[in-house]
N, C-alpha and C positions, 0 to 999 in steps of 0.2 A: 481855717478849719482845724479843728483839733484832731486829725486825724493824717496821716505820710502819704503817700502815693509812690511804687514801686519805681526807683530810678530817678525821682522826681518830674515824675513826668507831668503833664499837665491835666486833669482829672477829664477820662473818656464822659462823653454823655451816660454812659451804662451808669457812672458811677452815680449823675443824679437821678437817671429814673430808679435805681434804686433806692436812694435816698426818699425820694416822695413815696415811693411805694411802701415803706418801711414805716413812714410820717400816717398815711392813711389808715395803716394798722394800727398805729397808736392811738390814732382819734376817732375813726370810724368804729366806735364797738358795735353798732349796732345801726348797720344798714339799712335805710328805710328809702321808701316811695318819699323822691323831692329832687330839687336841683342841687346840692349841697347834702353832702354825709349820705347820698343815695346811688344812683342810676350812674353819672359818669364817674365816681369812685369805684362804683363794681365794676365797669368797663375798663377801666386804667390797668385793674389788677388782674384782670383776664387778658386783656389785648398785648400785655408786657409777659404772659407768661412762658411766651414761645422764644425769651430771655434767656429762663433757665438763672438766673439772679438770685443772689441769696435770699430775697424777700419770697421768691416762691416755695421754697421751705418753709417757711412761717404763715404764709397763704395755705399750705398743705396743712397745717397742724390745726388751722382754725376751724372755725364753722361759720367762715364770715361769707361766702358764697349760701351757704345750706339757710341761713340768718336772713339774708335780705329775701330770699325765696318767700323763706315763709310769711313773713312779714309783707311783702308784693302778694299774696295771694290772699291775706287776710287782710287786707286793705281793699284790693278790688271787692271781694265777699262785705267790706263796711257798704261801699259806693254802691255794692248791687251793678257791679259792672260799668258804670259809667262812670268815667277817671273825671272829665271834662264836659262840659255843655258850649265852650266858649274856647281852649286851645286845644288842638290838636297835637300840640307838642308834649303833651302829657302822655300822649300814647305814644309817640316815636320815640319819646327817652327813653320809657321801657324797654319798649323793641330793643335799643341799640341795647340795652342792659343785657334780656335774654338771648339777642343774636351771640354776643361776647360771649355769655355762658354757654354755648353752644345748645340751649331751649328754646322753644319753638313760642312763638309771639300766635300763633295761628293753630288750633287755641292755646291758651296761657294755661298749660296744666289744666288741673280739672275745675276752674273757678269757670268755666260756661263764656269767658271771653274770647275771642275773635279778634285780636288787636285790626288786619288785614285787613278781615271782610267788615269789620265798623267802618274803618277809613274810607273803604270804596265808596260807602252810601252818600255820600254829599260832599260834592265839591264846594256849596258854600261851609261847610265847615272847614274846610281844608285853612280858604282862606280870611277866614275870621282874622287871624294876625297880620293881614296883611302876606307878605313873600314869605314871612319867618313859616307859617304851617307848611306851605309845598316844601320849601325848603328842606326841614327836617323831617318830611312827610318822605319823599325821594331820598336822604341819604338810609332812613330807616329801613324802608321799603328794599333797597339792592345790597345793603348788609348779607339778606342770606335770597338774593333774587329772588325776594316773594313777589308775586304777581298779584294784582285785581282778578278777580273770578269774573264781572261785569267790565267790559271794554268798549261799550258802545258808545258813552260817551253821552247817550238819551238822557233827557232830563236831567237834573242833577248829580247824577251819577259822577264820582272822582274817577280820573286815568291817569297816570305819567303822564300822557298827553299833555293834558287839562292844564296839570301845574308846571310843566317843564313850560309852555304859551307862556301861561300868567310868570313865569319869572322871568323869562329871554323880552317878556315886554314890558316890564318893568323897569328895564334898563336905563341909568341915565343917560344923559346925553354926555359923548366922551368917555362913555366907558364905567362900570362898576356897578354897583347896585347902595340903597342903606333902605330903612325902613321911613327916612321922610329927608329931605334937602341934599346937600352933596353927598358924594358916595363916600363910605367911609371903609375900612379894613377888613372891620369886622363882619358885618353883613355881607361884604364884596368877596371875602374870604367862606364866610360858610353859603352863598350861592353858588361858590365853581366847586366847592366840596359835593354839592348836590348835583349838578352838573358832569363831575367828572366820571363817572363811569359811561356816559356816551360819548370821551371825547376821544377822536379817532376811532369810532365803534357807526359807521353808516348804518349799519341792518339793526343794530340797536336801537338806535337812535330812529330810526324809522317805523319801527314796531310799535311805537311806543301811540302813532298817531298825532305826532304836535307838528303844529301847521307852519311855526315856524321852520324855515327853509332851513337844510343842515350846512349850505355855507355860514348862512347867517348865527346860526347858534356857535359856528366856530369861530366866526369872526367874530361876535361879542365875548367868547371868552378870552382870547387873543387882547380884545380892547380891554378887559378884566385884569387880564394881569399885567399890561403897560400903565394901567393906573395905577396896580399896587405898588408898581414897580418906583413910578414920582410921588408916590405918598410914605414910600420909606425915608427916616430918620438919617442924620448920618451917621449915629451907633449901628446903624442899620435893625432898631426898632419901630414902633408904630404909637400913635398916637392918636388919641379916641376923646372926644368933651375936656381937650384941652391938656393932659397929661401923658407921656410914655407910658405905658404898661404892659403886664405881659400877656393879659388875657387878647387882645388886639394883635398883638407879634404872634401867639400862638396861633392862632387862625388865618392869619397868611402860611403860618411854615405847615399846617396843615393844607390848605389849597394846595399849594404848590407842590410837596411830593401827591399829592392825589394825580394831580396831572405830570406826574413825570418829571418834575424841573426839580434841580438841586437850589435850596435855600441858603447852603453858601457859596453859590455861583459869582462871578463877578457879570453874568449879563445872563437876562432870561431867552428863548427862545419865543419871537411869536411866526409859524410858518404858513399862516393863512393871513398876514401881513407882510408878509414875505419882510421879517427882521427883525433885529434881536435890540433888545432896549439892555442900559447900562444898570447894575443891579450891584449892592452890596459898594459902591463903588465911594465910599467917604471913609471917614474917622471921626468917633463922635466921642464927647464924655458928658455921661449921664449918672449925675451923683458922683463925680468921683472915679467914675469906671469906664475906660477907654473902652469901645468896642469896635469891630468892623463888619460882622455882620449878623442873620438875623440869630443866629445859633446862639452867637457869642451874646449878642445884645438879652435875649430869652433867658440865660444862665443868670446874667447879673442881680435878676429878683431874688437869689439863693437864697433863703435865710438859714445859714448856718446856725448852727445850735439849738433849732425850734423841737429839734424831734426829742427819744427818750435814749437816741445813741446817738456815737459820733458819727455812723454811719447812717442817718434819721432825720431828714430836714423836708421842712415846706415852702412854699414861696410867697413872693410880697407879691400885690396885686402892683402898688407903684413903690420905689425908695424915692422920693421926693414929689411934692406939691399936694394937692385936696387927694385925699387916700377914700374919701365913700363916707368919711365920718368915724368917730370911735375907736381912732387904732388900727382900724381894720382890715388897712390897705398897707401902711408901712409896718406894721407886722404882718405875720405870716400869714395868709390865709387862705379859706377853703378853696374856694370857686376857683383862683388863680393857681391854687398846686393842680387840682384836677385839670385842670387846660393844661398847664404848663406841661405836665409830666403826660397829656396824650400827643400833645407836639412831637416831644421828644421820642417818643415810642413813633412816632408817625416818619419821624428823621430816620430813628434806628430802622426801622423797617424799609424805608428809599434804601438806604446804605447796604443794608442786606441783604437787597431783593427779594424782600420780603413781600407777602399782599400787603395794597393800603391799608389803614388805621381802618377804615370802613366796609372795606373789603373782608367781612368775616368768613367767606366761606370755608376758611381756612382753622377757623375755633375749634379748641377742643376742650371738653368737663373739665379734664386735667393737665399740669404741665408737669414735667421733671426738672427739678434744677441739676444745673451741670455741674462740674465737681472738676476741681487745678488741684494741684500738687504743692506745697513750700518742702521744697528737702535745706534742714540745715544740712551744714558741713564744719567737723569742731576740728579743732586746731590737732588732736591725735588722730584725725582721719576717719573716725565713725561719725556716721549718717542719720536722722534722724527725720520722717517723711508725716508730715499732717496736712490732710483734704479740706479745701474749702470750696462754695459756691463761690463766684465771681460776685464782687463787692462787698462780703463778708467784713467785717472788721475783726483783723487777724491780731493776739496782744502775743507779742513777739515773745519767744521761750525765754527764760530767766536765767536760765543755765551758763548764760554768756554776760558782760557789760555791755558786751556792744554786737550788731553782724554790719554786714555790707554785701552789697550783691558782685557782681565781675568789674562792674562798671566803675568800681571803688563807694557807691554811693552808702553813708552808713546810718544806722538808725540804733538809737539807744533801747534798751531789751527795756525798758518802760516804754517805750511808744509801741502806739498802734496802726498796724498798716492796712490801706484797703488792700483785697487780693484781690489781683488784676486776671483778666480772660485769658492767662499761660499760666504754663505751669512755670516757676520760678526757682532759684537755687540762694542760698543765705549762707555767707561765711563768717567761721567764728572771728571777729577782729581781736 
């Protein structure tokens, strides 16, 4: 990276979800209704802004929240309110889009839509995709704990019920879920994402009306995550149609803070198995890049220098084997920064005691970023103090050839430093 790190320390995760967030400003100018350049790009940069990160200043300055609105509301106004005839995931992306912005999906502003009460009307809609509708139907749905108005369940009326059955029965055998043959990461990964707000939650999980028994729904997620657990790499990444990646590593390290477990654990917990399976527990190199677990193994997609600063990057979907076709994968790209950087924010949030990544109850219209201290210190004794957010990219004063910090670590007055979450001190060398 063309860029220092304070004391040489080894670059905090903060530094790369800034870095994507900083990346999606550059390329997203104009947020729109899609999987790409839309819905989980505006969520990344809402759900990171309780950060406080230098990108939330540049998110403040834009109109790149106020951009996608409009654009989400005059697009439903094209459709006449119907997103989809055939996926349901088209409405839960939204949702997670407006939960994030702290707007209400129920109705969508004044475009006459209902994301909610649509969903409720048919359970065979739900699951036209197969698990993938409940799926993202339920993590949409307890983002801001919207409820069905209709819970009886009559005819084909949709409930949590409904879909929490159809996915706890869907299970393979041994554990996991995918959308056809063995279980794989990713699908096994965003069904306990859907799953986990009732886990350890009885009265919840009972309210809901699904028939499946509540050992049994804790015991398959228990089996859920002892398969992620022998489906990890020994970079301690995942691998999906044949290649490591990060979009597949991102959606375990999302499952897993959803339920409480640390993703660089050396064993996971399962307590309705009464025992704990061995996790994170190899050394692997992938391209070149030793890793040990899924943290580390998720950073190695970095793709330094893709953004329009030093502090500005996106990531690779794979760094070696079939990338998707066209570049697409071994350079930088969309789908794989958006994952990658809600992992990360999903880690930062475990680590902080944060709500989950899903968990929005906690969203607000706006963030403030935080604001550290650099005091030089010159060699006649006077002081000299400038404020930055945290990962800022700092171009050290001129005034000197060189500083160093206490620790003797020194940086040439041409380099530029990221500014780290304290406030720091810089002495004239």
């Amino acid at each position: 990276m063309d860029i220092q790190f304070y004391d040489d320390e080894k670059p905090a995760t903060g530094f790369y979800i800034n870095a994507a967030s900083n990346y999606i400003l550059d390329t997203v100018t104009n947020p729109q209704v899609g999987s790409t350049s839309g819905e989980w790009s505006v969520m990344d940069l809402a759900r990171g802004g309780y950060t406080g990160f230098d990108y939330v200043n540049r998110l403040n300055e834009s109109d790149f929240n106020e951009t996608y609105l409009s654009n989400l509301y005059a697009y439903i106004e094209s459709k006449a309110g119907v997103l989809s005839t055939t996926k349901s995931t088209e409405y839960s992306r939204v949702t997670l889009a407006l939960s994030a912005l702290n707007e209400q999906a129920n109705p969508v502003g004044d475009t006459g839509l209902s994301i909610v009460d649509h969903l409720n009307t048919s359970f065979a809609f739900s699951k036209k995709q197969g698990i993938n509708g409940p799926i993202w139907e339920l993590i949409a749905l307890n983002t801001k704990d919207y409820n069905f108005s209709n819970e009886t369940g009559e005819g084909d009326w949709n409930t949590k019920g409904k879909m929490l059955d159809f996915i706890l029965n869907a299970e393979i055998e041994g554990g996991g879920w995918s959308l056809f043959g063995a279980a794989d990461p990713d699908i096994t990964g965003m069904a306990l994402q859907a799953l986990a707000p009732y886990y350890n939650h009885l009265s919840k999980y009972e309210e809901t009306g699904a028939t499946v028994t509540y050992k049994e729904f804790m015991t398959k997620i228990d089996r859920a995550v002892q398969k992620l657990a022998t489906m990890q790499g020994e970079n301690g990444g995942y691998t999906a149609w044949g290649n490591t990646n990060a979009e597949s590593t991102a959606q375990v390290i999302v499952a897993l803070t959803a339920l409480g477990q640390d993703p660089t654990a050396t064993q996971l917990s399962l307590p309705t198995l009464g025992t704990h399976v061995a996790f994170n527990d190899g050394v692997g190199t992938q391209d070149g890049v030793t890793t040990t677990n899924t943290i580390e193994a998720i950073l190695s997609f970095y793709a330094a220098g893709s953004g329009q600063a030093v502090n500005s990057a996106g990531f690779r979907h794979v760094t070696t084997g079939y990338d998707g076709g066209g570049g697409s994968g071994v350079g930088v790209n969309a789908m794989a920064t958006d994952q990658v950087l809600y992992a990360l924010i999903a880690y930062d949030r475990y680590q902080k005691g944060e709500n989950t990544l899903y968990d929005m109850t906690d969203a607000q219209s706006t963030y403030t970023a935080k604001s550290y201290t650099v005091t030089y210190v010159f060699k006649d004794g006077t002081t000299k103090q400038v404020s930055y957010a945290p990962y800022a990219a700092v171009d050290l004063l001129d005034t000197a050839a060189a500083w160093e910090t206490a620790a003797k670590t020194s940086y040439a007055s041409t380099e530029t430093l990221a500014m780290p979450e304290k406030n720091i001190t810089l002495y004239e060398k």
